[in-house]
C-alpha positions in Angstrom: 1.3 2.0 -35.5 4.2 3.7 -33.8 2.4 4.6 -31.4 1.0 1.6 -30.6 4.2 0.1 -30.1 5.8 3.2 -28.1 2.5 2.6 -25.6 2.8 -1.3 -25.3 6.3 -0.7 -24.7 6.3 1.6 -21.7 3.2 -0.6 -20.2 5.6 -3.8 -20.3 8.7 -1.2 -18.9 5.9 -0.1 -16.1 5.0 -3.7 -15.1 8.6 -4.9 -15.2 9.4 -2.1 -13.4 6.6 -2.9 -11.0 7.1 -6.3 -10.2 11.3 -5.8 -9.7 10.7 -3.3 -7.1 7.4 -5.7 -5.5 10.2 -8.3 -5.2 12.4 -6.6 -3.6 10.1 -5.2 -1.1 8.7 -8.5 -0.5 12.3 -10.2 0.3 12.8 -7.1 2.6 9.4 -8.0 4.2 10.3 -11.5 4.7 13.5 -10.7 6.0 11.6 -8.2 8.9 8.9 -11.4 9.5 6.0 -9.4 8.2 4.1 -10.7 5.1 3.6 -9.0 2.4 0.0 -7.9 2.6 0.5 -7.2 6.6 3.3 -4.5 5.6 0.9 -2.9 2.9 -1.8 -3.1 6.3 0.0 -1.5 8.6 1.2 1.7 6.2 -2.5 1.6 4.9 -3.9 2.1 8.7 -1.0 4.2 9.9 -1.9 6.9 6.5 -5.9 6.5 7.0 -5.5 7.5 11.1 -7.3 5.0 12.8 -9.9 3.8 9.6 -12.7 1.3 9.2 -12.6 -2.0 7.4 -14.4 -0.2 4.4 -12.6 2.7 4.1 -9.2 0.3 4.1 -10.9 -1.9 1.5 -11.7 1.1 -1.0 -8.1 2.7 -0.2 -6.5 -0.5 -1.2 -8.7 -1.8 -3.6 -9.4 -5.4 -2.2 -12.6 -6.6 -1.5 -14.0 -5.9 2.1 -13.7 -9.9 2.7 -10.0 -10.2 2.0 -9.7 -6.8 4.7 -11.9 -8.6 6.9 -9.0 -11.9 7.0 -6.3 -9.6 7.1 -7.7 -7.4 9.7 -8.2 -10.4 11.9 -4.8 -11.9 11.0 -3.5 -9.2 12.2 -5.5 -8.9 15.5 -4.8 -12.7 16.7 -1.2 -11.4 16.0 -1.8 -8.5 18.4 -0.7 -5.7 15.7 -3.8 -3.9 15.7 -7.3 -3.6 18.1 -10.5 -3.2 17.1 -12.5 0.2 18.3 -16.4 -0.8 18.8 -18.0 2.7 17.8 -20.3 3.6 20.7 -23.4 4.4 18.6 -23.1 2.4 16.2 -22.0 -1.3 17.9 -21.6 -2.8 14.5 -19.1 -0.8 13.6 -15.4 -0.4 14.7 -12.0 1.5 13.8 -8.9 -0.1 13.5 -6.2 1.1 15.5 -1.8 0.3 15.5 -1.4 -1.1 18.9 2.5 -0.7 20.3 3.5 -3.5 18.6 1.9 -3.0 15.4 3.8 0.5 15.6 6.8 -1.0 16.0 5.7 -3.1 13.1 5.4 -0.4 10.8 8.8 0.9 12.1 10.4 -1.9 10.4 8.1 -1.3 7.1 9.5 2.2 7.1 12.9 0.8 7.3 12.9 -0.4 4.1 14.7 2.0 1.4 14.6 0.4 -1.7 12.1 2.9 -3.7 13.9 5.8 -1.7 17.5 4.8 -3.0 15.8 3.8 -7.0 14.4 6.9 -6.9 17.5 8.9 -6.2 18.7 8.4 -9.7 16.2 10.7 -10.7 17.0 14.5 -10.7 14.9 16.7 -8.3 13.1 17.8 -11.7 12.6 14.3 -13.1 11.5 13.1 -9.8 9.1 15.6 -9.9 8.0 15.1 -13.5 7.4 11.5 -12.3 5.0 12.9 -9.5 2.7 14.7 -12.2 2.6 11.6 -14.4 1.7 9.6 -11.5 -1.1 11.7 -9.8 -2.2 11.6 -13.8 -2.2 8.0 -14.4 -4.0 7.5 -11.2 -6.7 10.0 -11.3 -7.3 8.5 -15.2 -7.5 4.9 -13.8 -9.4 5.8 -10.8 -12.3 7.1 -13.1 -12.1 4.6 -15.5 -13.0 1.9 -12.9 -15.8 3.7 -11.5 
């Protein structure tokens, strides 16, 4: 039972956690002009190098429709292009443009993890690391 309890409890600490530090990146977003979910974009294409729709959808774990609005959100806004692949013309890349670099300029701006994270010894951080690489190779193969 006291185990029970002891898990429960660090799931409600990690989603509290969670959700504090996704509100203040949102309000740091908003601040910037850049939604939410265009922020998360523009790292997610800048860290895939020029990826397709599908490969952003699995990465992020949203379904390819919700990438699809996004993707062309962010197009009419002129953040990102659109690379036709030459063999295969129903295919494209997504690609920053120079203002979707500037873009994710501001998104790097934002600190708040970087200065939460610095009340953590170099050893705890690191300890942290481990559980999270953990946690997330044990979900990802629970949902597949």
């Amino acid at each position: 039972m006291e185990l029970a309890k002891s898990t429960r409890d660090l799931e409600v600490l990690y989603f509290r956690t969670f959700h504090i530090i996704e509100a203040a990146y949102r309000k740091e977003l908003r601040k910037k002009r850049i939604a939410p979910e265009i922020g998360a974009m523009l790292a997610e294409i800048s860290r895939l190098k020029n990826p397709r729709p599908i490969e952003l959808s699995r990465s992020s774990r949203r379904r390819p429709q919700t990438i699809t609005a996004i993707i062309n959100r962010m197009e009419m806004q002129g953040l990102i292009k659109k690379v036709r692949n030459e063999r295969k013309t129903n295919t494209y890349r997504i690609r920053l443009t120079r203002k979707g670099l500037l873009a994710y300029q501001k998104v790097l701006e934002i600190d708040i993890f970087p200065r939460i994270i610095q009340a953590l010894s170099d050893e705890k951080r690191e300890q942290f690391r481990e559980c999270l690489e953990e946690l997330s190779d044990r979900a990802n193969k629970s949902l597949k």
